[in-house]
C-alpha positions as CSV (number, residue, x, y, z in Angstrom):
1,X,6.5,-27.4,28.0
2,X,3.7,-25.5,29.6
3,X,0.4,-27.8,29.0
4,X,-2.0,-25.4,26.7
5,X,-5.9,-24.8,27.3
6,X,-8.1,-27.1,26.7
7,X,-9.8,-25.1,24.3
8,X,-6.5,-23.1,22.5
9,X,-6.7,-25.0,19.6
10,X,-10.7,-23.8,19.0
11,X,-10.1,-20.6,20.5
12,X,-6.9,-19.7,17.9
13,X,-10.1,-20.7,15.3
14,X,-12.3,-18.5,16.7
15,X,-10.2,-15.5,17.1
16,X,-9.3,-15.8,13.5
17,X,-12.9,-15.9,12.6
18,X,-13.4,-12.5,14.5
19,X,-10.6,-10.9,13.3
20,X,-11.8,-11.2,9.7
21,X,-15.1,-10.1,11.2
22,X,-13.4,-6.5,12.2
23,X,-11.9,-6.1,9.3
24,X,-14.9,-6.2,7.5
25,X,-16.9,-3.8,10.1
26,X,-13.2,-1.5,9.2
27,X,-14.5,-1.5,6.0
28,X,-17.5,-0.8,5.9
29,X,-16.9,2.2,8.4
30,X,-14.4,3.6,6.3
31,X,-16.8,4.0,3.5
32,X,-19.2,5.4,5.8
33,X,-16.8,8.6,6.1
34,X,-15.6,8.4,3.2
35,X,-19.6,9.0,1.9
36,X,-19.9,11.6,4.6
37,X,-17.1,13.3,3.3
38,X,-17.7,13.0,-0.1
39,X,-21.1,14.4,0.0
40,X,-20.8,17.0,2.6
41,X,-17.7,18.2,1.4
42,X,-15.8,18.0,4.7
43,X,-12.1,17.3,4.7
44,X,-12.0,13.3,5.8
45,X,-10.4,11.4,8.7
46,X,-6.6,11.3,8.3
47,X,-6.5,7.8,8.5
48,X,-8.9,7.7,5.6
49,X,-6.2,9.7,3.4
50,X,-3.2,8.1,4.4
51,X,-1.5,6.0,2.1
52,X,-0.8,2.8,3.3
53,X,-2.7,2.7,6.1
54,X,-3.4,-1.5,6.2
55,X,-0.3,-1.4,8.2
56,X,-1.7,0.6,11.0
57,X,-4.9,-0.9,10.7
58,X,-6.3,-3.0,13.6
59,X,-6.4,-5.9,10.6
60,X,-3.0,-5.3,9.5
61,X,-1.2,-5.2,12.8
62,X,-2.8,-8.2,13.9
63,X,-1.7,-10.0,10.7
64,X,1.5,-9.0,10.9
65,X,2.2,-10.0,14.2
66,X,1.2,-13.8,13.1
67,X,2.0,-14.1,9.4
68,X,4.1,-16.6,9.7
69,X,2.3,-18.5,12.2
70,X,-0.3,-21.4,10.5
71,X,-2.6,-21.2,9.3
72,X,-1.9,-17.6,8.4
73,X,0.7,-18.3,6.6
74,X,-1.6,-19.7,3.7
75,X,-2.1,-18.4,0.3
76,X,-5.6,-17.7,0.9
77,X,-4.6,-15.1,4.1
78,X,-2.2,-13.3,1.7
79,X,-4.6,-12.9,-1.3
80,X,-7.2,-11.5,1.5
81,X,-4.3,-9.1,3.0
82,X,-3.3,-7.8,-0.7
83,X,-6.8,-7.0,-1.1
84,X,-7.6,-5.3,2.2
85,X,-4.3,-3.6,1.1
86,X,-5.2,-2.2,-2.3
87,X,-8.7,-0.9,-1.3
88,X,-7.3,1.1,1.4
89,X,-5.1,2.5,-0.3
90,X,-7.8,3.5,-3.3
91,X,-9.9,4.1,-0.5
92,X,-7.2,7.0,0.0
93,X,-6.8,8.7,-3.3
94,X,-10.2,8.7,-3.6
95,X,-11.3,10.4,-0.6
96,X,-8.3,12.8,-0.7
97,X,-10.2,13.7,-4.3
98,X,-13.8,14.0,-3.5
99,X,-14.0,16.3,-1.2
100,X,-12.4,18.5,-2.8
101,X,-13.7,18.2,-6.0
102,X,-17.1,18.2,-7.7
103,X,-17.7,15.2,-8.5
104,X,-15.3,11.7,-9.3
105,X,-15.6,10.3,-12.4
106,X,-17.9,7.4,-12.2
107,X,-14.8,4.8,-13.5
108,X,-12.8,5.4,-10.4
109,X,-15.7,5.4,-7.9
110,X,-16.8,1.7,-9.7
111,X,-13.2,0.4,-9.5
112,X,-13.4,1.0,-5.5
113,X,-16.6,-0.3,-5.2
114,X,-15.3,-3.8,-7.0
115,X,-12.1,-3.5,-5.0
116,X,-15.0,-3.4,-2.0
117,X,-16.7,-6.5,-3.5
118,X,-13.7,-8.4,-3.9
119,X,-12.3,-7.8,-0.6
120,X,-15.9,-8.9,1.2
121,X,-16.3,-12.3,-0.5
122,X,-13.2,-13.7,0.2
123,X,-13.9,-12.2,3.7
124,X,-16.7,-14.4,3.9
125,X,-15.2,-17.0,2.4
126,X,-13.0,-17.6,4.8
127,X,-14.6,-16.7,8.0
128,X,-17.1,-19.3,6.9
129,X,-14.7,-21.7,6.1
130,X,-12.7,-21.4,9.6
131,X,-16.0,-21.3,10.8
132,X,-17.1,-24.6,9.6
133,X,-13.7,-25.7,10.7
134,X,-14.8,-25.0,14.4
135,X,-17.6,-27.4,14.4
136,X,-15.1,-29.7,13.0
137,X,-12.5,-29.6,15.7
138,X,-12.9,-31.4,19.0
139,X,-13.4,-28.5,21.3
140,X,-11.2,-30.4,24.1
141,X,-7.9,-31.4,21.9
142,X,-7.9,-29.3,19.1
143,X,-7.6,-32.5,16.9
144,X,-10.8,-32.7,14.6
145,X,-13.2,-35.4,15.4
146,X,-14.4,-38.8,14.6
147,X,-17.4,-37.6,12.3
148,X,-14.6,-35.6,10.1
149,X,-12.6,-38.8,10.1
150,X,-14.8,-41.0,8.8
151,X,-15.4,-38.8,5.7
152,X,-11.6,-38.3,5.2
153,X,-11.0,-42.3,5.6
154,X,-13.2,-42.5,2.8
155,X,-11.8,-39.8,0.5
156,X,-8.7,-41.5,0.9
157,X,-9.9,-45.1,0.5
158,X,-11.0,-43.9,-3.0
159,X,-8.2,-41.9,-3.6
160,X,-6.2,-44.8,-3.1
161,X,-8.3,-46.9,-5.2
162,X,-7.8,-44.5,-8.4
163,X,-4.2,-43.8,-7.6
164,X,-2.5,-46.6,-6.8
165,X,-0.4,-43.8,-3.6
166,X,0.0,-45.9,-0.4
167,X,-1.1,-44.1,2.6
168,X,-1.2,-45.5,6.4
169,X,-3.1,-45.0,9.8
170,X,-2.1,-44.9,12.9
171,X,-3.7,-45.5,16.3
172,X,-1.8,-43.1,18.9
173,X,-2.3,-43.9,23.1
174,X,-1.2,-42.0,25.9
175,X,0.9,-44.7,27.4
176,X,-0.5,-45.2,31.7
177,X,-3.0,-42.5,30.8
178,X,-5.5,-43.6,33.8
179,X,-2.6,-42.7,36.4
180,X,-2.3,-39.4,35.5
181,X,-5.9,-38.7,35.6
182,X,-5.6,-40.8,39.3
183,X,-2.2,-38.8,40.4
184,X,-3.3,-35.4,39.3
185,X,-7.2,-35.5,38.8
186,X,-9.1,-35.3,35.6
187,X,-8.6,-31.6,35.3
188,X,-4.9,-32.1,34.7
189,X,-5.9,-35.1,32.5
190,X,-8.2,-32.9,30.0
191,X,-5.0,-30.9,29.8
192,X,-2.4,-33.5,28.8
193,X,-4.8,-34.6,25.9
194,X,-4.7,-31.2,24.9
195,X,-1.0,-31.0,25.2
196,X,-0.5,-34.6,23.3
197,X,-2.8,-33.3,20.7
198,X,-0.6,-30.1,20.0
199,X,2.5,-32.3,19.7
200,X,0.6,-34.5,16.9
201,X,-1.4,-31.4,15.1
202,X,2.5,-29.5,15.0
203,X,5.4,-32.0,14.5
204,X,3.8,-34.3,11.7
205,X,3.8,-33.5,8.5
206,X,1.8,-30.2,7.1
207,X,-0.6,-32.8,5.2
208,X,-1.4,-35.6,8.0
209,X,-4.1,-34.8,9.9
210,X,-5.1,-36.0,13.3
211,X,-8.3,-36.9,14.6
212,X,-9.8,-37.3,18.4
213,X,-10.6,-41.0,18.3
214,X,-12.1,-41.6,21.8
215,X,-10.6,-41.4,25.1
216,X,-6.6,-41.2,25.3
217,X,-7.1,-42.6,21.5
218,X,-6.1,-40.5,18.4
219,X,-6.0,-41.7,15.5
220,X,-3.5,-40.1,12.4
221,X,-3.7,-40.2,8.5
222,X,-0.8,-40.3,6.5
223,X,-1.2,-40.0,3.3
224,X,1.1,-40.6,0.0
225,X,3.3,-42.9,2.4
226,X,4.3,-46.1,3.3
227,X,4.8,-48.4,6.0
228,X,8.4,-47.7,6.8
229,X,7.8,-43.9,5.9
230,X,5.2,-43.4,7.9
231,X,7.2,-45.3,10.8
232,X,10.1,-43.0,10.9
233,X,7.8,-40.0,10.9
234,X,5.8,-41.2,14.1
235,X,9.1,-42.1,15.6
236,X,10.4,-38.7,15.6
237,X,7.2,-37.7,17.0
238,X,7.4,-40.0,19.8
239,X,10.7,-39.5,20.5
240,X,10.1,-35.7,20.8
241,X,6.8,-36.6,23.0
242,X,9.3,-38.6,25.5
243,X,11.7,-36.1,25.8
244,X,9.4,-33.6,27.0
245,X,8.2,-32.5,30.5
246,X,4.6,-31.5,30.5
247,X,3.6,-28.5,33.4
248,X,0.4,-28.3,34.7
249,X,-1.5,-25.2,35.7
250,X,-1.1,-25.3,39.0
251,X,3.0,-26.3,38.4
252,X,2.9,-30.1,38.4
253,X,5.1,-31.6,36.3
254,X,3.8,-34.4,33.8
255,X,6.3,-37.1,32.1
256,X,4.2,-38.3,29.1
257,X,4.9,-40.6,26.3
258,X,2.6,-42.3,23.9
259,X,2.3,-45.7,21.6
260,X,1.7,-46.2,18.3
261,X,-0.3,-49.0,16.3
262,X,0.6,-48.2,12.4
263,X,-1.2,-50.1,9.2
264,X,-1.3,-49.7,5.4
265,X,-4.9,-48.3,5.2
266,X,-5.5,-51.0,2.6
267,X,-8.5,-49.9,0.0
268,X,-9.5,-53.2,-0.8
269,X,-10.2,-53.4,2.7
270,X,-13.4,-52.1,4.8
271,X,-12.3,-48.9,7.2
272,X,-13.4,-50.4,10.0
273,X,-10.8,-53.5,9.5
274,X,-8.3,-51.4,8.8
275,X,-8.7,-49.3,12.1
276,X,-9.0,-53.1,14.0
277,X,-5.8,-54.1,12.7
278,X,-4.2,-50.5,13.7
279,X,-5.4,-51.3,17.1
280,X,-3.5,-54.5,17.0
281,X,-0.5,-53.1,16.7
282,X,-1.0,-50.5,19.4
283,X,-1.7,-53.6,21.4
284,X,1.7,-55.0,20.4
285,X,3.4,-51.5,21.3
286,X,1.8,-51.7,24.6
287,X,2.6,-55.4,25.8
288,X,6.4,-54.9,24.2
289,X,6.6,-52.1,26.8
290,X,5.2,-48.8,25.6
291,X,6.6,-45.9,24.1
292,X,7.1,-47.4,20.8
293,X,5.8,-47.2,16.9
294,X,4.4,-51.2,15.9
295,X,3.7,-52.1,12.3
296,X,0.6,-54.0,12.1
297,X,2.2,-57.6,10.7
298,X,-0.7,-60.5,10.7
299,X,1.4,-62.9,11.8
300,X,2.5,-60.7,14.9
301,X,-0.5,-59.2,15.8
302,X,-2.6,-62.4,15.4
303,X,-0.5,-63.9,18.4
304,X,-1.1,-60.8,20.2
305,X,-4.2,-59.5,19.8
């Protein structure tokens, strides 16, 4: 595996965020000449009058080339896709109408300026939730950070409390991590995070999340699952992790693999206990020889923290 950008995982944010941006500027200069043409009586662009034309729009193409990518794939992209879709195409009708007509009835000329509306605030919507989601995300890793984290901890801790649902944590560390940044320099270190993180954020489950706890530290929520659950999951992650040969930029090759410290994330238990004991069993992982998932057991991690 080619080791990404630092910054793909932000950048992949950010590039959404602008697309949704142009598509809103497409907009609005549609019904610039669609106005022009209406009023002046002039016959209008052809890609104003051509039914379905959000496939050969900049907006459409781009979507379609990454629809089934996440986090495109969500509901929320398809609803905004269906809309940009329908006002197009009533975008069309209409201006293949006015100019060469008198006037549009006033019902039809409302209906496209609601289809407008609609289209524009779930525009905004989600450009301003993606962007809020950039200032969430660790611009190095891609994983989100340890402000986010906290608040999620605690939204779970409740969650649990009302519930009953188990849920874990799990400390994740780059197994000799200070080699590689002494072997290859810092640069290529800063890259195998990045690369590490990418594993995490795309082969655990679409709910867990993954956070940039400090240094070669991240640390992972699973929620809804147990002990044993939540070991087999991080197993298959590991496992994937170790089989892997990271490539540098400049062509180095990389041999990674990583540790895991798992725990119950307890809700009768403060957060900050919870993590410790997490850390525990990472330290277990790491004296029983790396490269492994450890259960945080009191008995076991007493001895050997």
């Amino acid at each position: 595996m080619v080791i990404p950008d630092a910054a793909s995982h932000r950048s992949r944010h950010e590039a959404i965020v602008n697309a949704i941006e142009r598509a809103l500027y497409g907009i609005d200069d549609r019904l610039v000449r669609f106005h022009r043409s209406a009023v002046s009586k002039v016959r209008p662009d052809d890609d104003l009058i051509h039914l379905g034309s959000h496939g050969g729009s900049e907006f459409g193409a781009w979507y379609e080339e990454r629809k089934e990518n996440p986090p495109l794939d969500q509901p929320a992209f398809e609803t905004l896709v269906a809309l940009h879709e329908a006002l197009l195409n009533h975008l069309a009708l209409l201006a293949e109408r006015a100019w060469k007509s008198e006037k549009v009835p006033i019902e039809e000329y409302d209906a496209l300026l609601e289809k407008v509306k609609a289209f524009q605030e779930q525009a905004h919507r989600m450009a301003k939730a993606f962007q809020a989601a950039i200032s969430d995300i660790d611009p190095l890793t891609g994983a989100q950070t340890r402000q986010v984290m906290q608040r999620d901890l605690k939204r779970e801790v409740v969650r649990g409390r009302r519930s009953g649902s188990p849920a874990c944590i799990a400390l994740a560390d780059i197994d000799h991590f200070k080699a590689i940044n002494d072997t290859f320099g810092h640069g290529v270190g800063d890259q195998v995070l990045a690369a590490v993180s990418t594993e995490l954020i795309d082969n655990l489950r679409p709910y867990d999340s993954v956070y940039r706890y400090g240094g070669e530290e991240f640390l992972i929520c699973l929620p809804d699952t147990g002990p044993e659950e939540a070991r087999r999951v991080l197993d298959r992650v590991r496992a994937r992790i170790a089989k892997e040969t990271f490539t540098s930029d400049d062509g180095r090759e990389v041999k990674l693999t990583v540790s895991f410290g798992l725990t119950l994330l307890n809700p009768r238990r403060p957060i900050p206990e919870i993590i410790e004991r997490a850390d525990k069993a990472l330290y277990v992982a790491k004296e029983a020889g790396r490269n492994r998932v450890e259960v945080w057991r009191a008995e076991k991690s007493a001895g050997g923290g």
